[in-house]
Biopython code that builds the backbone (N, CA, C, O; Angstrom):
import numpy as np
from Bio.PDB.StructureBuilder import StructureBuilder

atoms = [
    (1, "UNK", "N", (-115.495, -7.893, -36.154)),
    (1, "UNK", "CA", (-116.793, -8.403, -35.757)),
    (1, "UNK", "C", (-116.691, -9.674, -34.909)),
    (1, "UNK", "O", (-117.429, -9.832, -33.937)),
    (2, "UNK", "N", (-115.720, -10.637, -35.297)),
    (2, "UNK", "CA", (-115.751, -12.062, -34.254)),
    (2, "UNK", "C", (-115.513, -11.061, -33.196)),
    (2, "UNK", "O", (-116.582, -11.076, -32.585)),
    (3, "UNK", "N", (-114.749, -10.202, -32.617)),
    (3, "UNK", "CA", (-113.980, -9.960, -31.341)),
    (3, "UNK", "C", (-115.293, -9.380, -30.812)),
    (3, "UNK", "O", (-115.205, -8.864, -29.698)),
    (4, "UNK", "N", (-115.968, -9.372, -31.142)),
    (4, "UNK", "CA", (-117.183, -8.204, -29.986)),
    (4, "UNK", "C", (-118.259, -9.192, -30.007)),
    (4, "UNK", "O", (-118.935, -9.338, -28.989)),
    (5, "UNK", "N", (-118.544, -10.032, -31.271)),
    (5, "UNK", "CA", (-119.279, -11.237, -30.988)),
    (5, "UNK", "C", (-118.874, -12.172, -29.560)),
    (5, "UNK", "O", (-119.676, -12.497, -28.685)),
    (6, "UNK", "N", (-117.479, -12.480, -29.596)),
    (6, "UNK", "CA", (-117.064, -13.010, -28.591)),
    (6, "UNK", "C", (-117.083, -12.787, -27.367)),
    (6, "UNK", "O", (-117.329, -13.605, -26.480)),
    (7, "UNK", "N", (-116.720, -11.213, -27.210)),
    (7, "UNK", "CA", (-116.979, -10.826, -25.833)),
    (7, "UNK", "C", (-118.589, -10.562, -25.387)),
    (7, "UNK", "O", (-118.886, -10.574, -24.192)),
    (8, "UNK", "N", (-119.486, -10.351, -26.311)),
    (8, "UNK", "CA", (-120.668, -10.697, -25.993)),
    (8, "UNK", "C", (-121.389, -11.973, -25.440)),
    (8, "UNK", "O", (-122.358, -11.968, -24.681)),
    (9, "UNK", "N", (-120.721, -13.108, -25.972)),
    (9, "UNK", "CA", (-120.820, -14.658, -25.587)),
    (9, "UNK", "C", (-119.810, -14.566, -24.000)),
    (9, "UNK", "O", (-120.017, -15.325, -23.054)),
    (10, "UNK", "N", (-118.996, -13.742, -24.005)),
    (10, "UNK", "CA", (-118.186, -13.852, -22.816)),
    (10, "UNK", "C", (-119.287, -13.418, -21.635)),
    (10, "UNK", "O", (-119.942, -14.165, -20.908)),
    (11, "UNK", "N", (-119.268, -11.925, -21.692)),
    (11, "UNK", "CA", (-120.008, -11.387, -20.999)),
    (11, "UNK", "C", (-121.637, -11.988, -20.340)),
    (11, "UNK", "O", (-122.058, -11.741, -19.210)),
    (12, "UNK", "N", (-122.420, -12.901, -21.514)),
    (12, "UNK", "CA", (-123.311, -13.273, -20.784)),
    (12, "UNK", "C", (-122.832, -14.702, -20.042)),
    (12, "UNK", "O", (-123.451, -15.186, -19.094)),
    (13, "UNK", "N", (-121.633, -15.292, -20.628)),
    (13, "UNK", "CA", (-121.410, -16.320, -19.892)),
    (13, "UNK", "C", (-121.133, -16.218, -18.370)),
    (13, "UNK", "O", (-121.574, -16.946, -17.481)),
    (14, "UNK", "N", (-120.244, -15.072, -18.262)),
    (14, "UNK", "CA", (-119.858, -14.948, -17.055)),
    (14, "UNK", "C", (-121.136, -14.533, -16.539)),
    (14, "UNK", "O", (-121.147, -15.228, -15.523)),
    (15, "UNK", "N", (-122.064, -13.987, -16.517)),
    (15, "UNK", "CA", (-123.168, -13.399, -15.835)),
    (15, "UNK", "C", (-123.932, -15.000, -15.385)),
    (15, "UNK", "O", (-124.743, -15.184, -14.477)),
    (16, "UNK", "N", (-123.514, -15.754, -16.094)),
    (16, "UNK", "CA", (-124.501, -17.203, -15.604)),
    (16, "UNK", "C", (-123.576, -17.885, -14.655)),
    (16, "UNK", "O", (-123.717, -19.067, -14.341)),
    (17, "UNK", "N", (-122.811, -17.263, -14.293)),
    (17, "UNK", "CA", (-122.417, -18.275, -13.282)),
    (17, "UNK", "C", (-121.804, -17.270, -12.032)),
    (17, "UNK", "O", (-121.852, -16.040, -12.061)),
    (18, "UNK", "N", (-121.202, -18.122, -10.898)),
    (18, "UNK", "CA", (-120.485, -17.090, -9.686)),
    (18, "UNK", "C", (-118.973, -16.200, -10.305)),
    (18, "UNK", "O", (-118.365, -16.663, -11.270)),
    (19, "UNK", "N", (-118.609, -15.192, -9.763)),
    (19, "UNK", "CA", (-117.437, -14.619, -10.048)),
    (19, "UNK", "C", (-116.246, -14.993, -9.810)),
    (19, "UNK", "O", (-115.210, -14.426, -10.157)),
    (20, "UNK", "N", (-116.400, -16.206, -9.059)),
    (20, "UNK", "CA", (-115.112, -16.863, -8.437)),
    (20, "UNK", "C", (-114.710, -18.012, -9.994)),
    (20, "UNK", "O", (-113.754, -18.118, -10.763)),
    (21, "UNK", "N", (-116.054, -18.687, -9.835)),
    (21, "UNK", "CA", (-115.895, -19.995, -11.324)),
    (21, "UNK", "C", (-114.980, -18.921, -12.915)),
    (21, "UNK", "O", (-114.082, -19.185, -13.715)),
    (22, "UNK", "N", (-116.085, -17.447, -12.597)),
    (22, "UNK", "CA", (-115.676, -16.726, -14.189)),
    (22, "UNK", "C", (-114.086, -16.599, -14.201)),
    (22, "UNK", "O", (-113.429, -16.744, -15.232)),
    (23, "UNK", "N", (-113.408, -16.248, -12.671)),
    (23, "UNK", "CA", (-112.557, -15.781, -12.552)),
    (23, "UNK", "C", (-111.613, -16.608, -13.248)),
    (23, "UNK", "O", (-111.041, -16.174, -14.248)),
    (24, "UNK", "N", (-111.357, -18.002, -12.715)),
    (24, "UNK", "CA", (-110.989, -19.463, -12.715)),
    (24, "UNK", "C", (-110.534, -19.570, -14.192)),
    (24, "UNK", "O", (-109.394, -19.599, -14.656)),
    (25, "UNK", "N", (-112.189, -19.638, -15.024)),
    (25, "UNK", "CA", (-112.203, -19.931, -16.225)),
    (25, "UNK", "C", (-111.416, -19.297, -17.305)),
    (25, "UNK", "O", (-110.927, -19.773, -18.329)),
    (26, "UNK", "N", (-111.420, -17.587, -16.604)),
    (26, "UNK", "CA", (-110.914, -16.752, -17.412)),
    (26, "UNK", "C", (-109.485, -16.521, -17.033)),
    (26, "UNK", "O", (-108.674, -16.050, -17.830)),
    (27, "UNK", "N", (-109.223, -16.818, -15.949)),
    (27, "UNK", "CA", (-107.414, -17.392, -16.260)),
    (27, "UNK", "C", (-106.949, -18.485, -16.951)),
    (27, "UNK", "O", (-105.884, -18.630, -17.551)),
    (28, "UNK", "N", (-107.832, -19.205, -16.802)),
    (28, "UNK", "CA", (-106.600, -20.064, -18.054)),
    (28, "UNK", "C", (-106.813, -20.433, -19.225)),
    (28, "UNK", "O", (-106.856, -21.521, -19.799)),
    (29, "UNK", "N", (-107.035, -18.610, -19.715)),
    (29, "UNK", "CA", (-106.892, -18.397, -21.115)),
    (29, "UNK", "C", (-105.263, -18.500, -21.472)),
    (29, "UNK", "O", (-105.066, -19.362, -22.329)),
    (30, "UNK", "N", (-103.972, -17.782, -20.990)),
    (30, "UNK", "CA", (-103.009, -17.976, -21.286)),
    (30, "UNK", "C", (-102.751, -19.484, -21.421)),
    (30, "UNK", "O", (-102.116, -19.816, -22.422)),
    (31, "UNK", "N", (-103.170, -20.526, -20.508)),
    (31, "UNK", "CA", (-103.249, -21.989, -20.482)),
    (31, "UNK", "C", (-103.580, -22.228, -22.537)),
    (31, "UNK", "O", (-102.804, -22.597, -23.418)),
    (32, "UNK", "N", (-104.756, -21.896, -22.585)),
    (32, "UNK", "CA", (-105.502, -22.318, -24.162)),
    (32, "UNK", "C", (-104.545, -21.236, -25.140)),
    (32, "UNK", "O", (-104.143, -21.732, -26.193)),
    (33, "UNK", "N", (-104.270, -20.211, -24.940)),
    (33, "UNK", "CA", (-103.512, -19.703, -25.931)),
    (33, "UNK", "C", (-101.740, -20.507, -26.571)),
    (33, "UNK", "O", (-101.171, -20.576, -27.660)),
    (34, "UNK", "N", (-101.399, -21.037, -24.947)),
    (34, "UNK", "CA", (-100.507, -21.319, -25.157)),
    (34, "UNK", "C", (-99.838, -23.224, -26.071)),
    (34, "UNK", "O", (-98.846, -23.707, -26.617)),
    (35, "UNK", "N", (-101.345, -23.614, -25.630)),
    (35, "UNK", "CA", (-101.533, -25.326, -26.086)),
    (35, "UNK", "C", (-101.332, -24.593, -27.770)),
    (35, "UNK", "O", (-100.272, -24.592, -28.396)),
    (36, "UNK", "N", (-102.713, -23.978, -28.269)),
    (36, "UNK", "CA", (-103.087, -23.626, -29.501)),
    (36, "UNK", "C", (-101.974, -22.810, -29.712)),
    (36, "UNK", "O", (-102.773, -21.875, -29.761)),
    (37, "UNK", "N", (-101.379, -22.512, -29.807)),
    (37, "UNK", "CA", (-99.826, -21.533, -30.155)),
    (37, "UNK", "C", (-98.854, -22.721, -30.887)),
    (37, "UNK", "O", (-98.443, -22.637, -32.044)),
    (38, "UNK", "N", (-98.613, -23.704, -30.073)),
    (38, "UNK", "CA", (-98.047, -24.763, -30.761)),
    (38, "UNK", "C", (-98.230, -25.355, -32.049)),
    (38, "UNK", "O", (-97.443, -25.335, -32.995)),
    (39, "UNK", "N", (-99.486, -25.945, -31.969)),
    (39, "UNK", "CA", (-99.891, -26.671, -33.258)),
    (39, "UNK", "C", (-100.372, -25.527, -34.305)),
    (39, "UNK", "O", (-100.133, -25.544, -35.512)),
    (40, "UNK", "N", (-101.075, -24.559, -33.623)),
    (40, "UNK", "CA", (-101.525, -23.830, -35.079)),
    (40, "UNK", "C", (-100.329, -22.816, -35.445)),
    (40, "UNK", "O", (-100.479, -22.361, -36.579)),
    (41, "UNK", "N", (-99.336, -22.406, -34.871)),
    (41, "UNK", "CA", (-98.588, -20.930, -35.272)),
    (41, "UNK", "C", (-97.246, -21.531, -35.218)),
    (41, "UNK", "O", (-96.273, -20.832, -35.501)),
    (42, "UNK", "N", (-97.095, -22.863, -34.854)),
    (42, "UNK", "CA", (-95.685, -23.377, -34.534)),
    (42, "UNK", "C", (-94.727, -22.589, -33.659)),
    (42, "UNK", "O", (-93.796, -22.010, -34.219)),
    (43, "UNK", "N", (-94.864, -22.508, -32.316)),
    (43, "UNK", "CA", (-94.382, -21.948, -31.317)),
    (43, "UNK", "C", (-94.266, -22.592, -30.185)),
    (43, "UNK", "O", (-95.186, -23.146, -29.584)),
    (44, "UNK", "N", (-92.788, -22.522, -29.766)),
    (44, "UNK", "CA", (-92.997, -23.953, -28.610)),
    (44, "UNK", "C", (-92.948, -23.039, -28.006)),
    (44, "UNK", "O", (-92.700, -21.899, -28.397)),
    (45, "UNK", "N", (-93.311, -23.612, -26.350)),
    (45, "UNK", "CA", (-93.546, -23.155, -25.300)),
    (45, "UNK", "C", (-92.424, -23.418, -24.272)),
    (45, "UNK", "O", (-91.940, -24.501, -23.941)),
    (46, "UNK", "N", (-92.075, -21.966, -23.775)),
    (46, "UNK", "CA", (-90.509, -21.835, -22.737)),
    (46, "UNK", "C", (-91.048, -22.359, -21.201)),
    (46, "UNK", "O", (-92.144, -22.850, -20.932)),
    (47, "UNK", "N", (-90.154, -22.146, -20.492)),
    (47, "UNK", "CA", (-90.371, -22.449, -19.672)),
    (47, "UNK", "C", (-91.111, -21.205, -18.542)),
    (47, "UNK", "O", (-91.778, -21.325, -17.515)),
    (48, "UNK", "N", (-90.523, -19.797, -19.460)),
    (48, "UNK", "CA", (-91.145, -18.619, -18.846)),
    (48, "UNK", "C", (-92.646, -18.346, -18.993)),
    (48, "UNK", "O", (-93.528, -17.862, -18.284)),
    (49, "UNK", "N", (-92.547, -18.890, -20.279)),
    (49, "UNK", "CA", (-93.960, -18.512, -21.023)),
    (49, "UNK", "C", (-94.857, -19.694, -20.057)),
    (49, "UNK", "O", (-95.962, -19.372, -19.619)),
    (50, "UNK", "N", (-94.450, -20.660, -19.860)),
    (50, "UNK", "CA", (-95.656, -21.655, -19.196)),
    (50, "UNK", "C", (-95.465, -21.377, -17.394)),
    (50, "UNK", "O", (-96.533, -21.334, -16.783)),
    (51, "UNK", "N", (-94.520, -21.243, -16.783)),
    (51, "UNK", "CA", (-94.306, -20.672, -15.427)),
    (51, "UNK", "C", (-95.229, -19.348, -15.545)),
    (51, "UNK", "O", (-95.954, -19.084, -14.587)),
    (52, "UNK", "N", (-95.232, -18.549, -16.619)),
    (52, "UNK", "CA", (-95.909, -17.056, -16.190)),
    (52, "UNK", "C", (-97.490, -17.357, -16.471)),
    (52, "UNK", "O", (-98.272, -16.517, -16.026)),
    (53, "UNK", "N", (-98.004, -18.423, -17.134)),
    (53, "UNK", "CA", (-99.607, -18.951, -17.180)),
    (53, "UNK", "C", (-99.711, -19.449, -15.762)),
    (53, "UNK", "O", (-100.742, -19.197, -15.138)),
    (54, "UNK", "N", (-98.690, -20.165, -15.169)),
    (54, "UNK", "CA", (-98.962, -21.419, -14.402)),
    (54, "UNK", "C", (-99.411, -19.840, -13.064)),
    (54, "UNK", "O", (-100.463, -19.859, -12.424)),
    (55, "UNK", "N", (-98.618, -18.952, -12.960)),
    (55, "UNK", "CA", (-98.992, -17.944, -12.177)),
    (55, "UNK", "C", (-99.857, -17.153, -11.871)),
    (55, "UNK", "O", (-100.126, -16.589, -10.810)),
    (56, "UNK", "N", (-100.585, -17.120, -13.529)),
    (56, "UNK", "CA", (-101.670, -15.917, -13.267)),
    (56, "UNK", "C", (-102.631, -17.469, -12.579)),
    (56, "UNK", "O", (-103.042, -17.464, -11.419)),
    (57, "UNK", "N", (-102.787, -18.322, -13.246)),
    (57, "UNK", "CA", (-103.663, -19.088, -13.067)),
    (57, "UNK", "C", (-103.644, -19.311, -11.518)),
    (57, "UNK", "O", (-104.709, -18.899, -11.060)),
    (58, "UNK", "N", (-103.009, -19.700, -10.763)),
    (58, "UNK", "CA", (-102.080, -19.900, -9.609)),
    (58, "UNK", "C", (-103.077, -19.058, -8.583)),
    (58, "UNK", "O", (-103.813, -19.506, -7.704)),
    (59, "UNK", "N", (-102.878, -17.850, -8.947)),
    (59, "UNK", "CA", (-103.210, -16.480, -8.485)),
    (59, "UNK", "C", (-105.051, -16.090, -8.183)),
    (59, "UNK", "O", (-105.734, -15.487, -7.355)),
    (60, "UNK", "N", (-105.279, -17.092, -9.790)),
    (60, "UNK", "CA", (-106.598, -16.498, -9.629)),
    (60, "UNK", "C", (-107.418, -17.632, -8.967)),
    (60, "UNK", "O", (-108.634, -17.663, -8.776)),
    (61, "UNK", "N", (-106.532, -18.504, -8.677)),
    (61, "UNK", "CA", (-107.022, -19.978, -7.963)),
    (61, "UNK", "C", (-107.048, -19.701, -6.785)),
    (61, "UNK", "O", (-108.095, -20.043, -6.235)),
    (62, "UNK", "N", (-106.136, -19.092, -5.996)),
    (62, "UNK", "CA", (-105.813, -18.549, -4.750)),
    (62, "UNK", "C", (-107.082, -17.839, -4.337)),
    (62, "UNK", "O", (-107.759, -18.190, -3.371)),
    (63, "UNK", "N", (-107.355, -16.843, -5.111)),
    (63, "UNK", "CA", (-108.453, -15.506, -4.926)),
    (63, "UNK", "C", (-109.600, -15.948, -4.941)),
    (63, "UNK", "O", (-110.384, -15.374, -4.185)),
    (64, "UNK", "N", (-110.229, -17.299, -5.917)),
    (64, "UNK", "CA", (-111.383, -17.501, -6.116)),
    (64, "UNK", "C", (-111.503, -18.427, -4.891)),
    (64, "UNK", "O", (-112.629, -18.770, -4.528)),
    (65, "UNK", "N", (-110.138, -18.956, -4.071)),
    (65, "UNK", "CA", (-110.746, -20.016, -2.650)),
    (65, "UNK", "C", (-111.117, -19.108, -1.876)),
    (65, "UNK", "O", (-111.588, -19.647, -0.875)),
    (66, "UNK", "N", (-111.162, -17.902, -1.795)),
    (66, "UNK", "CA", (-111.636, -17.118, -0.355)),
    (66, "UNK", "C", (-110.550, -17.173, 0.634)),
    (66, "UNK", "O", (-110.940, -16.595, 1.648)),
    (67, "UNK", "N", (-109.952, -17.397, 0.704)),
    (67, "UNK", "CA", (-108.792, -17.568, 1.477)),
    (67, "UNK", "C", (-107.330, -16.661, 1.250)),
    (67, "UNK", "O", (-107.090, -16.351, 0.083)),
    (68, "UNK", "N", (-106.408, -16.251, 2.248)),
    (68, "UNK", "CA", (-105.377, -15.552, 1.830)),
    (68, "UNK", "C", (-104.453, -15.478, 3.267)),
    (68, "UNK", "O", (-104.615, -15.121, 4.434)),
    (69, "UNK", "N", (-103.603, -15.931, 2.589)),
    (69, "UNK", "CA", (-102.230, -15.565, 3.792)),
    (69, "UNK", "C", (-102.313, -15.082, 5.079)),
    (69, "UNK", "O", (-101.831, -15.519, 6.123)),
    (70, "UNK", "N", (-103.401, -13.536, 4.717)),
    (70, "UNK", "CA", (-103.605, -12.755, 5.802)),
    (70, "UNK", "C", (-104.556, -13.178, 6.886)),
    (70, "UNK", "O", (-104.668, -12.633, 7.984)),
    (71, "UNK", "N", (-105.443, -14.552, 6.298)),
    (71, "UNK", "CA", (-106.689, -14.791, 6.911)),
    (71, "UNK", "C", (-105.470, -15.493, 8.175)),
    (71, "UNK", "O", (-105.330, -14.922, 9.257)),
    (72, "UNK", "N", (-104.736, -16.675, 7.849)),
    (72, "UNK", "CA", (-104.037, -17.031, 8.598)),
    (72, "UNK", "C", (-103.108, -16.534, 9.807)),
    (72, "UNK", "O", (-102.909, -17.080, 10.892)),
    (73, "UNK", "N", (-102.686, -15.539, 9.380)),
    (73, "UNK", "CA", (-101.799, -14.097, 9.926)),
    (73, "UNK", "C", (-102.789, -13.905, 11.405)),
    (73, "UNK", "O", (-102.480, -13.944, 12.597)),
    (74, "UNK", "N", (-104.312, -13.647, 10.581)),
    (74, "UNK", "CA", (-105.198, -12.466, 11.789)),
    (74, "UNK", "C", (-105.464, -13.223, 12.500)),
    (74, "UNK", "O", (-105.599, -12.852, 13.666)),
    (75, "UNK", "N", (-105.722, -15.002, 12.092)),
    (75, "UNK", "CA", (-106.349, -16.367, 13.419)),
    (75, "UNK", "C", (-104.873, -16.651, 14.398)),
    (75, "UNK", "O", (-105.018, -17.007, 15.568)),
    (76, "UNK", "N", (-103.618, -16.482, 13.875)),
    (76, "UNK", "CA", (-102.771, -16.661, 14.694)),
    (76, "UNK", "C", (-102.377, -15.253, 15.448)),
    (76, "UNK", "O", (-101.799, -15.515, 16.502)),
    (77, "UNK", "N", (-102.484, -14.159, 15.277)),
    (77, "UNK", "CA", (-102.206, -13.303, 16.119)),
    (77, "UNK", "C", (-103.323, -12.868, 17.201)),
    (77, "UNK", "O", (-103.189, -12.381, 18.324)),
    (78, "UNK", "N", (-104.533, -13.240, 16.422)),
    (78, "UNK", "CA", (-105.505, -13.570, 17.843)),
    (78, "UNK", "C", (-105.588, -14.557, 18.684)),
    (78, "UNK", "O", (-105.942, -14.425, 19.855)),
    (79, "UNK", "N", (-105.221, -15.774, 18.066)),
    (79, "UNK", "CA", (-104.905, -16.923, 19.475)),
    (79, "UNK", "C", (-103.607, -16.798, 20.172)),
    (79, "UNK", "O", (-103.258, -17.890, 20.620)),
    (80, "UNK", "N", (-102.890, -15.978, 20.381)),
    (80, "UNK", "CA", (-101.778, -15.825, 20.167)),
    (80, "UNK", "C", (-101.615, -14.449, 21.307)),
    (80, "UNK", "O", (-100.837, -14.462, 22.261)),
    (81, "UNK", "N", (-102.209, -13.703, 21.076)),
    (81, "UNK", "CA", (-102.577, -12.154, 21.688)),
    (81, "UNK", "C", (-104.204, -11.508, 22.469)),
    (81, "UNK", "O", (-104.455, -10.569, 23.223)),
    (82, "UNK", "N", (-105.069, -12.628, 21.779)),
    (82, "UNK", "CA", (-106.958, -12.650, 22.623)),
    (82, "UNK", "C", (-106.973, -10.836, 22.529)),
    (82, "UNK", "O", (-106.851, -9.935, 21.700)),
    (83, "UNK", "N", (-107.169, -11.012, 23.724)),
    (83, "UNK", "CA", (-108.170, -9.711, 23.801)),
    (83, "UNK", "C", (-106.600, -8.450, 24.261)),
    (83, "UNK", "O", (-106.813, -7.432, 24.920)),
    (84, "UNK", "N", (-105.657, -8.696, 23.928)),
    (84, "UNK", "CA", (-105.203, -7.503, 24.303)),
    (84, "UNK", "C", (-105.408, -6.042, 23.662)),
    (84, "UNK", "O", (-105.500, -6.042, 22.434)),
    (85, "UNK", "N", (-105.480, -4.992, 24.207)),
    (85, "UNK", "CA", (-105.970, -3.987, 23.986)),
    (85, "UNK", "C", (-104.082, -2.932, 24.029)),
    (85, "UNK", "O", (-103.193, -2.775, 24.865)),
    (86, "UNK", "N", (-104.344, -2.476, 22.578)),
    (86, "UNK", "CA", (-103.160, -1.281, 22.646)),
    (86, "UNK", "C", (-103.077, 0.135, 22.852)),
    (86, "UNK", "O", (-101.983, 0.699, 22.833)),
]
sb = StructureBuilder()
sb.init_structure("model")
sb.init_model(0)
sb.init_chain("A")
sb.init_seg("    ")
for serial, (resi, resn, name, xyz) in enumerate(atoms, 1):
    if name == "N":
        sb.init_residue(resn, " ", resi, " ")
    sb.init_atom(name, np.array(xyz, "f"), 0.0, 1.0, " ", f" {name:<3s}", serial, name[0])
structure = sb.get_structure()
């Protein structure tokens, strides 16, 4: 019963705000699992285990700026190439 309570509190939370913020928020759950892992279950934290949070988080930080590698890619091969036609 907590687990469906919860995702019910999830679900309207995310509905109150943009999909980029939910996205954000909801990556760095591995972040909170991994603090609370310590003190409550006595589990230290590796260096894999916090590199592989630092990633998703990383990732979903990337996605929620609107921005991507490729945006860069398509502004330099058009200043670069204009109007050529293949």
């Amino acid at each position: 019963m907590p687990g469906a309570l919860a995702d019910v509190f999830q679900q309207r939370a995310q509905s109150a705000i943009h999909a980029a913020e939910a996205s954000i928020v909801l990556s760095s759950e591995p972040i909170w699992a991994a603090l609370l892992a310590a003190p409550v279950l006595g589990e230290g934290l590796t260096a894999r285990v916090g590199g592989g949070g630092a990633l998703i988080f990383a990732g979903a930080a990337l996605a929620a700026s609107g921005s991507s590698p490729g945006d860069e890619a398509a502004a330099f091969l058009d200043a670069a190439f204009g109007d050529v036609q293949v």
